[in-house]
HTML snippet that shows the backbone in 3Dmol.js (N, CA, C, O; Angstrom):
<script src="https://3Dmol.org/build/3Dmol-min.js"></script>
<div id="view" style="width:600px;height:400px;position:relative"></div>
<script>
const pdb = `
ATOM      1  N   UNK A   1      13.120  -2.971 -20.325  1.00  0.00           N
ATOM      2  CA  UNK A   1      11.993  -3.322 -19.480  1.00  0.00           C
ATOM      3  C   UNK A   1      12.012  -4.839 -19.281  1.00  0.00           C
ATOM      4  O   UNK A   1      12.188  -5.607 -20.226  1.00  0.00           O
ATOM      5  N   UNK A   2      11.844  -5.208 -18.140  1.00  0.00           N
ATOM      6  CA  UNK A   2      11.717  -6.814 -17.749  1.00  0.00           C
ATOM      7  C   UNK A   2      10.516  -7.348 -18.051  1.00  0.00           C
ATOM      8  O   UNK A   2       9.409  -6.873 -17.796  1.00  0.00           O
ATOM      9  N   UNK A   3      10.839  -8.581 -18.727  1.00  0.00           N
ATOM     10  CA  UNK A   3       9.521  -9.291 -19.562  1.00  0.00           C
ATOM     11  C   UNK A   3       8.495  -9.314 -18.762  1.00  0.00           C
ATOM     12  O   UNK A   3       7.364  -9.211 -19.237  1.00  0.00           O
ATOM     13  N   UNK A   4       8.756  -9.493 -17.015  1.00  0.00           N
ATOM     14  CA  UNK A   4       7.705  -9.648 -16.121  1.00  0.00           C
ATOM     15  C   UNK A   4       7.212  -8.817 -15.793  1.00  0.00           C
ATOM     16  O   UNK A   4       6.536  -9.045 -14.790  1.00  0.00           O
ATOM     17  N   UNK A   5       7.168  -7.615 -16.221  1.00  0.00           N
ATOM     18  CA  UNK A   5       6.711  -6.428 -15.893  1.00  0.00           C
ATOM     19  C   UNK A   5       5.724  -6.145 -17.366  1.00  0.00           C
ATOM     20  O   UNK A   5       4.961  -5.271 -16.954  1.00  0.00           O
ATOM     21  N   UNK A   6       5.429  -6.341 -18.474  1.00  0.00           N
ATOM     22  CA  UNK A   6       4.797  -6.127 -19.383  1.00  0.00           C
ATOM     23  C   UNK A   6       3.564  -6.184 -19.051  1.00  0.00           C
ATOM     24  O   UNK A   6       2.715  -5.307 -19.209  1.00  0.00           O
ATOM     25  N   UNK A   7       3.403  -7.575 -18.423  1.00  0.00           N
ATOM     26  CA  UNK A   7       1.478  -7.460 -18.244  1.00  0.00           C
ATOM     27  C   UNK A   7       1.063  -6.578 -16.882  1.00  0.00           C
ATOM     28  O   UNK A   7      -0.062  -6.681 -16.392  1.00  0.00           O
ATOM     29  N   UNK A   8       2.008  -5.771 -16.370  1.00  0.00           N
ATOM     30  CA  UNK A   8       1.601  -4.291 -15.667  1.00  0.00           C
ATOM     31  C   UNK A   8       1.167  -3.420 -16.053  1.00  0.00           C
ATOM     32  O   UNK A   8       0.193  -2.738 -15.733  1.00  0.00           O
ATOM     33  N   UNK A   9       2.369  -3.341 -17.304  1.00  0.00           N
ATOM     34  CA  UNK A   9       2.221  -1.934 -17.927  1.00  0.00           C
ATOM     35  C   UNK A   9       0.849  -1.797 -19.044  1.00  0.00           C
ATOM     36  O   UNK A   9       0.213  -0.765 -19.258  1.00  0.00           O
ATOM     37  N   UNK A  10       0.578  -3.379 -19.768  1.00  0.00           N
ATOM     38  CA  UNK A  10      -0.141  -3.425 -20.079  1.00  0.00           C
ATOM     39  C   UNK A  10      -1.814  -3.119 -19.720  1.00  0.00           C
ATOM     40  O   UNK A  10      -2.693  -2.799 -20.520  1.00  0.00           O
ATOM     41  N   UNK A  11      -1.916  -3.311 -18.380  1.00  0.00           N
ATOM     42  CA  UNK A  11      -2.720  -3.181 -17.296  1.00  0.00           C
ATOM     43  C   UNK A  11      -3.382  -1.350 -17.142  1.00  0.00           C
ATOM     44  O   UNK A  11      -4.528  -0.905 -17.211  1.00  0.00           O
ATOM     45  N   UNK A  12      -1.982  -0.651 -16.903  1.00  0.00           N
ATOM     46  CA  UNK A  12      -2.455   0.248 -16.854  1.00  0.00           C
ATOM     47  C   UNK A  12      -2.708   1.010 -18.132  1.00  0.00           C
ATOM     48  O   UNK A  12      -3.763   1.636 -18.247  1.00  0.00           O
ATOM     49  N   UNK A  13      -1.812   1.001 -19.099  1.00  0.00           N
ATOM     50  CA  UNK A  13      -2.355   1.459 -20.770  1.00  0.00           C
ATOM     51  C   UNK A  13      -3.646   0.904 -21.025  1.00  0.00           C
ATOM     52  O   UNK A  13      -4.382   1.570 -21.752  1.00  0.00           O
ATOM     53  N   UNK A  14      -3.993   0.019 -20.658  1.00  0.00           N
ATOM     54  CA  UNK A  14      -5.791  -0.301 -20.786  1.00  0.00           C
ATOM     55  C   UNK A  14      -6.647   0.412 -19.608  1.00  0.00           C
ATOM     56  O   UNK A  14      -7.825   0.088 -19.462  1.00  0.00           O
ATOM     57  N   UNK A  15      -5.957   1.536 -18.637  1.00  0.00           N
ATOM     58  CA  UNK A  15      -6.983   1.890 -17.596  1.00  0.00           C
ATOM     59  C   UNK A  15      -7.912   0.663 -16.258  1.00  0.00           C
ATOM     60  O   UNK A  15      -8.703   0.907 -15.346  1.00  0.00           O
ATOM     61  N   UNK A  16      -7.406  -0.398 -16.683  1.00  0.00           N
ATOM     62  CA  UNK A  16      -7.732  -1.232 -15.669  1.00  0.00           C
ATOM     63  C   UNK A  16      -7.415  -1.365 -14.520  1.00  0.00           C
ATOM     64  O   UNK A  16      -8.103  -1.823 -13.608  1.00  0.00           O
ATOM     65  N   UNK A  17      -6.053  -0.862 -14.475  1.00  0.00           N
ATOM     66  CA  UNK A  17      -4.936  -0.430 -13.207  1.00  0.00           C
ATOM     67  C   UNK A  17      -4.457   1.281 -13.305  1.00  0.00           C
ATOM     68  O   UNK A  17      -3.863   1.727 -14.287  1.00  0.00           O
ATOM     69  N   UNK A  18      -4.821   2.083 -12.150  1.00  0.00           N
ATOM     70  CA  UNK A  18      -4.572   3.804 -12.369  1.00  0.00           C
ATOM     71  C   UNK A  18      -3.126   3.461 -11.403  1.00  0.00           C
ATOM     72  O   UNK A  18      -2.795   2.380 -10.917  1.00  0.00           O
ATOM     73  N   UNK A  19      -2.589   4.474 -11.346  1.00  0.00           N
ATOM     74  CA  UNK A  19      -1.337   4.703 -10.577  1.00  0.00           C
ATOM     75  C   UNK A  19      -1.808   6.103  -9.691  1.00  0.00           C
ATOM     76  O   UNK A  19      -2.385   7.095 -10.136  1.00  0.00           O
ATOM     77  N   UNK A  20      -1.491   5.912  -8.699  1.00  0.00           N
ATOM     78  CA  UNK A  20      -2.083   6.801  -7.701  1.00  0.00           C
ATOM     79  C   UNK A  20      -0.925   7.330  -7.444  1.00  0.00           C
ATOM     80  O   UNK A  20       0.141   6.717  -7.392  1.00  0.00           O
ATOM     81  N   UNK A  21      -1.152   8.884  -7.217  1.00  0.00           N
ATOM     82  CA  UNK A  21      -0.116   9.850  -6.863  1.00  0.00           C
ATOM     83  C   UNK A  21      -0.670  10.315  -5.275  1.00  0.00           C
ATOM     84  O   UNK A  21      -1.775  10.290  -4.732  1.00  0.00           O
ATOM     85  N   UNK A  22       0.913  10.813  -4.780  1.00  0.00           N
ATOM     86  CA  UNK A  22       0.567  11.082  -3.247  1.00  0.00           C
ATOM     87  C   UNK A  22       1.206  12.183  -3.190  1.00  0.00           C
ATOM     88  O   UNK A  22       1.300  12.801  -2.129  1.00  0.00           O
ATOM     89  N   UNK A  23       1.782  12.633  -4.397  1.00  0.00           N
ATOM     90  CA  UNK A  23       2.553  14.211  -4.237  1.00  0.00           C
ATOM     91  C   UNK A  23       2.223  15.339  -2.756  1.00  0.00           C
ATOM     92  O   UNK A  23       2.938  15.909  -1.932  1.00  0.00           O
ATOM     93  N   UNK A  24       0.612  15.229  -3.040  1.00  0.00           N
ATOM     94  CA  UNK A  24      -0.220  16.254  -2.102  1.00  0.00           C
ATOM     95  C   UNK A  24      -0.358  15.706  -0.736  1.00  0.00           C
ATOM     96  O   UNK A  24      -0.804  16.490   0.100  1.00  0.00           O
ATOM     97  N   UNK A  25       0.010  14.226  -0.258  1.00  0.00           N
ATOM     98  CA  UNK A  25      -0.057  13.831   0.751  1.00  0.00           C
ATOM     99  C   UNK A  25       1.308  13.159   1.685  1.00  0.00           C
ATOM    100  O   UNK A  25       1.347  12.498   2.723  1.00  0.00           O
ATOM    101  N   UNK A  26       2.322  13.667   0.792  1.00  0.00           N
ATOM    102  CA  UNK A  26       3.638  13.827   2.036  1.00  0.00           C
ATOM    103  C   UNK A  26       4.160  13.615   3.354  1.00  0.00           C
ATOM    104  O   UNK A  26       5.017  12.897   3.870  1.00  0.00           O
ATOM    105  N   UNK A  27       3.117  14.732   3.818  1.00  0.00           N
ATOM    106  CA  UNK A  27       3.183  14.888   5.496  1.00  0.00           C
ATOM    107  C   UNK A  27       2.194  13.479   5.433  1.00  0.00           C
ATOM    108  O   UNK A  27       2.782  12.421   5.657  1.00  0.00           O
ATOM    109  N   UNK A  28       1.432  13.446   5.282  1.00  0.00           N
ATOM    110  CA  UNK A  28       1.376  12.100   5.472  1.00  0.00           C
ATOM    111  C   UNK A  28       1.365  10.679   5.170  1.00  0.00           C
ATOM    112  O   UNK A  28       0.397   9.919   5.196  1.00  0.00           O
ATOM    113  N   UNK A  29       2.113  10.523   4.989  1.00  0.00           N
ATOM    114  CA  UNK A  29       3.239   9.930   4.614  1.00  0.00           C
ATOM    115  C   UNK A  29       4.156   9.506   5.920  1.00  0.00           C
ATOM    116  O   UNK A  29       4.278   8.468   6.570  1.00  0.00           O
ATOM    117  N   UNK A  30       4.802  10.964   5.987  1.00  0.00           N
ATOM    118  CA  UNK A  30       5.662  10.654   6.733  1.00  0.00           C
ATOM    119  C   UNK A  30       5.242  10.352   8.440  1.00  0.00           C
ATOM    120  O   UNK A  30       5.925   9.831   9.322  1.00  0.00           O
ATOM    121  N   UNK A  31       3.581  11.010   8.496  1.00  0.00           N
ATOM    122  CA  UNK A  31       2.637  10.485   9.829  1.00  0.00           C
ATOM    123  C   UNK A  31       3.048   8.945   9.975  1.00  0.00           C
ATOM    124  O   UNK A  31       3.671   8.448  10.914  1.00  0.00           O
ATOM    125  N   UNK A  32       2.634   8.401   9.009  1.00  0.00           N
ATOM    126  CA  UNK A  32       2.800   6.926   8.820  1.00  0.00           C
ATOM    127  C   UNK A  32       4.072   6.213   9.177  1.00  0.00           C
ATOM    128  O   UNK A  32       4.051   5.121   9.746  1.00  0.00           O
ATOM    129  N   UNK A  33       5.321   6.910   8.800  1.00  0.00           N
ATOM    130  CA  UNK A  33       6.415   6.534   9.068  1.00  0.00           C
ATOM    131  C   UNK A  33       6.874   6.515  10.752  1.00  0.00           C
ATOM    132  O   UNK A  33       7.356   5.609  11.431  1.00  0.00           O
ATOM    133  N   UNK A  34       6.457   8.086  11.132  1.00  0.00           N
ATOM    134  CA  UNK A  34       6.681   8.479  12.855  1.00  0.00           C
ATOM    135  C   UNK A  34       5.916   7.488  13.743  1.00  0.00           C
ATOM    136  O   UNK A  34       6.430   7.015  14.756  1.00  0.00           O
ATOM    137  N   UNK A  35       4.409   7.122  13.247  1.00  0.00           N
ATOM    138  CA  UNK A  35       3.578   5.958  13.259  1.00  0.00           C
ATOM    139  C   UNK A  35       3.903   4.713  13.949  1.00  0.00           C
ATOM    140  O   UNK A  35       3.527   4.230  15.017  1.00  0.00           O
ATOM    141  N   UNK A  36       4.808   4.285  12.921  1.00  0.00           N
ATOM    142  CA  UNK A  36       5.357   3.047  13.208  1.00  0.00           C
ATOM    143  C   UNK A  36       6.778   3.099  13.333  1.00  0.00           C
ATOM    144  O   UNK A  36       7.394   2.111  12.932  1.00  0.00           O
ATOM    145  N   UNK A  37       7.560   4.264  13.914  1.00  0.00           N
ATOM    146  CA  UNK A  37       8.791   4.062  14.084  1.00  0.00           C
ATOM    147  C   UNK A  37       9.790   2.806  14.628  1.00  0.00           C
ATOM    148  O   UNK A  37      10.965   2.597  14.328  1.00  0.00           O
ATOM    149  N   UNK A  38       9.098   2.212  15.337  1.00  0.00           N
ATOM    150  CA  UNK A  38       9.713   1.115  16.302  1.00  0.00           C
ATOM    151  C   UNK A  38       9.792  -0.520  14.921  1.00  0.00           C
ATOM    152  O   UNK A  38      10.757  -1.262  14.739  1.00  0.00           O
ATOM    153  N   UNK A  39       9.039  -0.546  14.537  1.00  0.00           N
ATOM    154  CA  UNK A  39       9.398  -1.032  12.898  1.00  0.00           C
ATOM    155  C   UNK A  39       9.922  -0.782  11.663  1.00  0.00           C
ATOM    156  O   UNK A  39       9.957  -1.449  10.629  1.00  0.00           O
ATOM    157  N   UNK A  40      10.336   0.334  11.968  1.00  0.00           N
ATOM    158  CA  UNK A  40      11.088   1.107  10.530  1.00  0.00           C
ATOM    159  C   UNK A  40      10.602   0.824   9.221  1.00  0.00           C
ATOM    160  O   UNK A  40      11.204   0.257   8.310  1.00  0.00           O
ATOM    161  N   UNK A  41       9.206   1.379   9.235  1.00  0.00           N
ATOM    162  CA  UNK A  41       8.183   1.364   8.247  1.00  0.00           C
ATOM    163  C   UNK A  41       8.898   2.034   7.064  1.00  0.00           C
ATOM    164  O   UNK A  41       9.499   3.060   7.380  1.00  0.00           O
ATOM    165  N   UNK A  42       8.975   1.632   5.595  1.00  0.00           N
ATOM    166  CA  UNK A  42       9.863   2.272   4.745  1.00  0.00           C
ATOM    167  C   UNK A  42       8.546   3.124   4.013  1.00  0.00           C
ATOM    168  O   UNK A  42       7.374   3.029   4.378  1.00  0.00           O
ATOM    169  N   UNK A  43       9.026   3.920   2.962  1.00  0.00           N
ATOM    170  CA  UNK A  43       8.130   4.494   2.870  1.00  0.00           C
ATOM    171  C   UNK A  43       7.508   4.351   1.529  1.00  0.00           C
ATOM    172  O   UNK A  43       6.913   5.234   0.911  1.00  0.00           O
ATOM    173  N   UNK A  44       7.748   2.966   1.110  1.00  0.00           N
ATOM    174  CA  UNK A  44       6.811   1.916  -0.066  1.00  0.00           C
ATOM    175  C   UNK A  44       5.146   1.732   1.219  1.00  0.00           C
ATOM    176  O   UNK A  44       3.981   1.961   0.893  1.00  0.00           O
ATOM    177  N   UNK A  45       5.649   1.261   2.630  1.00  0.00           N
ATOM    178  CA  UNK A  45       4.449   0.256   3.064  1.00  0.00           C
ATOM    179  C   UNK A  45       3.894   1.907   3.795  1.00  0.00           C
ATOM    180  O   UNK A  45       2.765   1.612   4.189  1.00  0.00           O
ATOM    181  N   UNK A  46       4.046   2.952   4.042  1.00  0.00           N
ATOM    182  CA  UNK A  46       3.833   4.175   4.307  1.00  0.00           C
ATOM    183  C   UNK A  46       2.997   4.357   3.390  1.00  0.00           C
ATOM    184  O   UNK A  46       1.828   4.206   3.744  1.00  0.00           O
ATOM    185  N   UNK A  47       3.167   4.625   2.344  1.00  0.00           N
ATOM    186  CA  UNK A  47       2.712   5.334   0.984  1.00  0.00           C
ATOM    187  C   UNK A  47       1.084   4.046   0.946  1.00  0.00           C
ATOM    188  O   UNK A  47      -0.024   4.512   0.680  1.00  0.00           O
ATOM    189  N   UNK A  48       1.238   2.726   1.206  1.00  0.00           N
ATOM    190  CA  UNK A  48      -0.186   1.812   1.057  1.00  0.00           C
ATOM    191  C   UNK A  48      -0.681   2.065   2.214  1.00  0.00           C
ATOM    192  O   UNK A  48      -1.904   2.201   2.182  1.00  0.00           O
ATOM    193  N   UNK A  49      -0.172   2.191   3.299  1.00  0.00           N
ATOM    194  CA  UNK A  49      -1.097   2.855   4.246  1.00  0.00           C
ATOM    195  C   UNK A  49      -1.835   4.239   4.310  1.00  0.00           C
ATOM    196  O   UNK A  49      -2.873   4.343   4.964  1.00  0.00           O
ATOM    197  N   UNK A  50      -1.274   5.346   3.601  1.00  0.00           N
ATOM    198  CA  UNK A  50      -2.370   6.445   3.505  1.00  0.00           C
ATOM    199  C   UNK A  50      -3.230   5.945   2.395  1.00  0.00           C
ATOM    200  O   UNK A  50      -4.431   5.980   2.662  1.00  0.00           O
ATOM    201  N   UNK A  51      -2.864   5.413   1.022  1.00  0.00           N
ATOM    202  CA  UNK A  51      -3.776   4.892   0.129  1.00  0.00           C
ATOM    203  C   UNK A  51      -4.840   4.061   1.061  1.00  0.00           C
ATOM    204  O   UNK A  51      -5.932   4.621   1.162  1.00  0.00           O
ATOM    205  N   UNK A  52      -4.722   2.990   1.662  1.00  0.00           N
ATOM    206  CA  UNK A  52      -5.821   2.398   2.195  1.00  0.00           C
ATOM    207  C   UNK A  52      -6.578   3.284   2.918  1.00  0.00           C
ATOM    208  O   UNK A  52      -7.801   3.142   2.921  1.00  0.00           O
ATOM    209  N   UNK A  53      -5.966   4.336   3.643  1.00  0.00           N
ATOM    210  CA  UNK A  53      -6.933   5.412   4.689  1.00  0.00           C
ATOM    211  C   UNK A  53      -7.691   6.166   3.456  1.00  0.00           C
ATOM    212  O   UNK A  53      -8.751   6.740   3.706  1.00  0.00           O
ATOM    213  N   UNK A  54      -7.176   6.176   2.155  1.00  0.00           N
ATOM    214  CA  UNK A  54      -7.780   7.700   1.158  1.00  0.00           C
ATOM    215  C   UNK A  54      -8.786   6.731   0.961  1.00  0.00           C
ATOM    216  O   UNK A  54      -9.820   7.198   1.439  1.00  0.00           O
ATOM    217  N   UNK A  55      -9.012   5.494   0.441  1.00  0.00           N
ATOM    218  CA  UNK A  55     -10.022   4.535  -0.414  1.00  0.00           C
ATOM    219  C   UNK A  55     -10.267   3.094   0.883  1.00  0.00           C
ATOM    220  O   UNK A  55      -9.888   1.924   0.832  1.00  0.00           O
ATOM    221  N   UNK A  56     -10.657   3.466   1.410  1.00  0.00           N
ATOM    222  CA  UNK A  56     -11.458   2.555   2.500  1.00  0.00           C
ATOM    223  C   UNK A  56     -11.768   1.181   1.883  1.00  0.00           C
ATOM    224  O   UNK A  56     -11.264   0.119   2.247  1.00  0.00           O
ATOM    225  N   UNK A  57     -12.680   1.349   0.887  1.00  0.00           N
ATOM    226  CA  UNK A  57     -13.822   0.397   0.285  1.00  0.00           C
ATOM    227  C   UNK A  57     -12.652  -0.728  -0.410  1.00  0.00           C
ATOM    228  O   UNK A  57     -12.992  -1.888  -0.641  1.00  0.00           O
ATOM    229  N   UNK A  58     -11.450  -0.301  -0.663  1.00  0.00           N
ATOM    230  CA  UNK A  58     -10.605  -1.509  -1.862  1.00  0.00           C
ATOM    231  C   UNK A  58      -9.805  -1.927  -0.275  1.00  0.00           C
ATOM    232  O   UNK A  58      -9.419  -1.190   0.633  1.00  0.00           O
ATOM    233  N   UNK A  59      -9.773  -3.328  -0.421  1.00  0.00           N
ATOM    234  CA  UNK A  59      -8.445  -3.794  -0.282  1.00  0.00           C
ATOM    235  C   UNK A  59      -7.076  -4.275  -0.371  1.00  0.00           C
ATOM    236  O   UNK A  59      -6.621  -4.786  -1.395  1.00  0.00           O
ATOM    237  N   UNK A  60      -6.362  -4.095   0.801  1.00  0.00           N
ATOM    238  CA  UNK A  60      -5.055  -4.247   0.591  1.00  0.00           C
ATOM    239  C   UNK A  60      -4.483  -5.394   0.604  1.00  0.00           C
ATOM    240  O   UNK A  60      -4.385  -6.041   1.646  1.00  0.00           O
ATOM    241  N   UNK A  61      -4.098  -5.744  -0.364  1.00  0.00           N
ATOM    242  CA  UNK A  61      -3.308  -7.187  -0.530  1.00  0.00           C
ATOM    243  C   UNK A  61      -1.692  -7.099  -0.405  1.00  0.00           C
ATOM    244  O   UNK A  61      -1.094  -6.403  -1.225  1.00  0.00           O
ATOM    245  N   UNK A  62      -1.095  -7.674   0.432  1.00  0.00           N
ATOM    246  CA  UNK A  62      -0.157  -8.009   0.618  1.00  0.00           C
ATOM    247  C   UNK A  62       0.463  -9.368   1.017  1.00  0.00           C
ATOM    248  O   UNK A  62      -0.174 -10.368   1.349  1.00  0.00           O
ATOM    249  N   UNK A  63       1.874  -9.243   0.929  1.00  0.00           N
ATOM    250  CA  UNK A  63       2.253 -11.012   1.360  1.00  0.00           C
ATOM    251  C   UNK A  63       3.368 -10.175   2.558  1.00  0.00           C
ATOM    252  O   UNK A  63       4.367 -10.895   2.582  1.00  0.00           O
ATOM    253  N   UNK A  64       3.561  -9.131   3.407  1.00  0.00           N
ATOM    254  CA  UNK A  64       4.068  -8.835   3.775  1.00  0.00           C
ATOM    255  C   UNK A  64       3.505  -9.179   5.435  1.00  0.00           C
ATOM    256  O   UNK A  64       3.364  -8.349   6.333  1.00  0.00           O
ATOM    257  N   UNK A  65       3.363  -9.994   5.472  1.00  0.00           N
ATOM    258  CA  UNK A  65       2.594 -10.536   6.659  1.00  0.00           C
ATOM    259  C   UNK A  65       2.544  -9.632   7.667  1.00  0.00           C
ATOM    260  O   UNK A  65       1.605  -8.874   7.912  1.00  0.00           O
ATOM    261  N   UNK A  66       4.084  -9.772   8.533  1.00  0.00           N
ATOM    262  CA  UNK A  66       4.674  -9.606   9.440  1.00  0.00           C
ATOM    263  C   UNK A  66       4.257  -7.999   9.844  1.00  0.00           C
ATOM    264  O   UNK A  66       3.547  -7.690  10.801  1.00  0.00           O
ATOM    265  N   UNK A  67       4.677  -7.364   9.189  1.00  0.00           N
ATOM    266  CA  UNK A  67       3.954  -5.777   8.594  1.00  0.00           C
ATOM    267  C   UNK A  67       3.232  -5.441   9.372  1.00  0.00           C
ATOM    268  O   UNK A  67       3.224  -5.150  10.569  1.00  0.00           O
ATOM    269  N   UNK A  68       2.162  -5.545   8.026  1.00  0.00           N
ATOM    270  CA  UNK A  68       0.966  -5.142   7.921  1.00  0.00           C
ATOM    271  C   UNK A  68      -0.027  -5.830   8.965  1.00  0.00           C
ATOM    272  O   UNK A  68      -0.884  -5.056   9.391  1.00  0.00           O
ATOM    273  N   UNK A  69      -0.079  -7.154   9.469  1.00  0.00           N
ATOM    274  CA  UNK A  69      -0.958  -7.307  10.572  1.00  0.00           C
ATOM    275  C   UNK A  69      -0.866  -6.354  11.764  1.00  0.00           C
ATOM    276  O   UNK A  69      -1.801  -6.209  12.553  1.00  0.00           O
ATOM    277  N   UNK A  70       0.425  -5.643  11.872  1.00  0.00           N
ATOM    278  CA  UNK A  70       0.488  -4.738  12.777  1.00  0.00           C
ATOM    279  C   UNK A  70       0.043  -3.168  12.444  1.00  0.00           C
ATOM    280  O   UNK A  70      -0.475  -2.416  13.269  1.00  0.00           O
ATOM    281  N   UNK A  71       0.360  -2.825  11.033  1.00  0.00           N
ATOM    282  CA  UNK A  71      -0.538  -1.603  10.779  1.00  0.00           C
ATOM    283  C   UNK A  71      -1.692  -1.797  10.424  1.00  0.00           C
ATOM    284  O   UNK A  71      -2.216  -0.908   9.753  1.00  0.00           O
ATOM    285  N   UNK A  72      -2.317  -2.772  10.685  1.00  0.00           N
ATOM    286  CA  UNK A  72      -3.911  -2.706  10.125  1.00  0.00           C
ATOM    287  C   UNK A  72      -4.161  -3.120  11.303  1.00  0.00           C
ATOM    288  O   UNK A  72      -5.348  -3.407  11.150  1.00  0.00           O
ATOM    289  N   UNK A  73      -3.869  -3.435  12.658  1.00  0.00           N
ATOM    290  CA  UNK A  73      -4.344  -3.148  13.960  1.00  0.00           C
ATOM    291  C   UNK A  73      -5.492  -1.641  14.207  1.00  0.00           C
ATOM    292  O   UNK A  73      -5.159  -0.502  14.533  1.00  0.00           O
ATOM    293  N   UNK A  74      -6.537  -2.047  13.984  1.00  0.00           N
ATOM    294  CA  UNK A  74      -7.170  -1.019  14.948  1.00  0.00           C
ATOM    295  C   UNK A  74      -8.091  -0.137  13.556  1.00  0.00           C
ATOM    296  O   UNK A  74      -8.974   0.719  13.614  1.00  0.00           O
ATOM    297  N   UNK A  75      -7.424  -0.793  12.391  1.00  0.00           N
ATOM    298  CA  UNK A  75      -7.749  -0.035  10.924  1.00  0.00           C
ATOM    299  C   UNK A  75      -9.357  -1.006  10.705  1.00  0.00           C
ATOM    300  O   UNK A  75      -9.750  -1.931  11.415  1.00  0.00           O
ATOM    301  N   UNK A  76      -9.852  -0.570   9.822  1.00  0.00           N
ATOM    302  CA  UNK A  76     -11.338  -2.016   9.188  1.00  0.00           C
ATOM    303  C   UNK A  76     -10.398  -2.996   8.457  1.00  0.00           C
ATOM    304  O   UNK A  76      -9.226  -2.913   8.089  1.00  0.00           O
ATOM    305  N   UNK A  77     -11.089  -3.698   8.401  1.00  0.00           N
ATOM    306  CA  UNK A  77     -10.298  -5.341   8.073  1.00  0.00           C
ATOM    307  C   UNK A  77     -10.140  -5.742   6.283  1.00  0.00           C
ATOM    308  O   UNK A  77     -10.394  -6.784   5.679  1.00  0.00           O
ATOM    309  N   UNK A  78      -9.805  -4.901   5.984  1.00  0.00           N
ATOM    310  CA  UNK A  78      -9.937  -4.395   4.511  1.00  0.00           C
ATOM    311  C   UNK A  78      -8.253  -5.820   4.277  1.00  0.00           C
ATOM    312  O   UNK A  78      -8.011  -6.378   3.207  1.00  0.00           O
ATOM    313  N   UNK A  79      -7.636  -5.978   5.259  1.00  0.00           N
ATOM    314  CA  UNK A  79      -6.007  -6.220   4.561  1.00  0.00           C
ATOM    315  C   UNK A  79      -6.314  -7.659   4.058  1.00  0.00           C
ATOM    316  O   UNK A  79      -7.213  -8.226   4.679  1.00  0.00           O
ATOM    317  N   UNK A  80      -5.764  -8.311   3.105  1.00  0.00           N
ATOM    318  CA  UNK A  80      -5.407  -9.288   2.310  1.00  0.00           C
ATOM    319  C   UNK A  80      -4.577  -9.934   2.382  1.00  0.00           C
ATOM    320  O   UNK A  80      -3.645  -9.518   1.693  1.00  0.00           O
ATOM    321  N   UNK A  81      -4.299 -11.116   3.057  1.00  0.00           N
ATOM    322  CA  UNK A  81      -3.244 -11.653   3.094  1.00  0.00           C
ATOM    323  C   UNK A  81      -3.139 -13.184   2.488  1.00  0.00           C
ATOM    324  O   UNK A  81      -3.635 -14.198   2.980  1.00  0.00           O
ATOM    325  N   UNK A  82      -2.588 -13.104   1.640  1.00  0.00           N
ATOM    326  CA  UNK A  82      -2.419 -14.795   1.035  1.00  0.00           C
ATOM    327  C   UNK A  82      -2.078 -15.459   1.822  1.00  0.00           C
ATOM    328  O   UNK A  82      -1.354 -15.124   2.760  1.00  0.00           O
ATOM    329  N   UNK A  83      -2.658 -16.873   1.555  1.00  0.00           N
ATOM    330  CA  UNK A  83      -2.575 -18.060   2.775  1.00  0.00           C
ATOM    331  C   UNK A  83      -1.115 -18.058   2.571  1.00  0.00           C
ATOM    332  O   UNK A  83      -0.551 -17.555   1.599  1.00  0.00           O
ATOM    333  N   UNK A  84      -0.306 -18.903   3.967  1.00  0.00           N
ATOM    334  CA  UNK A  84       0.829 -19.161   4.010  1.00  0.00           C
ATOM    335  C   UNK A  84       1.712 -20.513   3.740  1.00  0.00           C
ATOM    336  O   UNK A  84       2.937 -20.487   3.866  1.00  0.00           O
TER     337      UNK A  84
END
`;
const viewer = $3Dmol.createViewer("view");
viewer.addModel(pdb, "pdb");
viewer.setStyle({}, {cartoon: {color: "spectrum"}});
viewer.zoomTo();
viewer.render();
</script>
C-alpha cells in the first residue's frame, strides 16, 4: 500500500468517508458515457456523475476542469472547482 494512500483508508475505517457502490446503477452509467460521447467520458468521471445525480445536496469537487464544466452544464451548481 502507498504511504499516500493511508490517510484514505484511514478515513474510511473511521466511517468518515463511505465508498459508494453503483453495482445496481450500470445502465447508468453507461447513459452518462453515450451522454457525453463526443468527449470520451471514461467511466471514473461517469460513475461521479450518476453519484452527483443520486445525492444532489453534496458536492462535487474536482480539479478536472476542462470536464466537468461541461457535464455540470445544465446540472445545479453543486461542482467544485479549485482555483487555478
Amino acid at each position: 500500500m502507498l504511504k499516500g494512500s493511508l490517510p484514505l483508508f484511514e478515513l474510511i475505517e473511521t466511517g468518515l468517508l463511505q465508498v459508494a457502490s453503483l453495482k445496481d446503477a450500470l445502465s447508468s452509467v453507461q447513459v452518462q458515457i453515450a451522454r457525453y460521447r463526443d468527449r470520451q467520458v471514461d467511466f471514473a468521471d461517469a460513475c461521479l456523475l450518476v453519484l452527483a445525480d443520486r445525492h444532489p445536496r453534496l458536492p462535487l469537487i474536482t480539479v478536472d476542469r476542462a470536464d466537468f464544466v461541461v457535464y455540470f452544464r445544465g446540472r445545479t451548481k453543486r461542482l467544485t472547482l479549485p482555483p487555478a
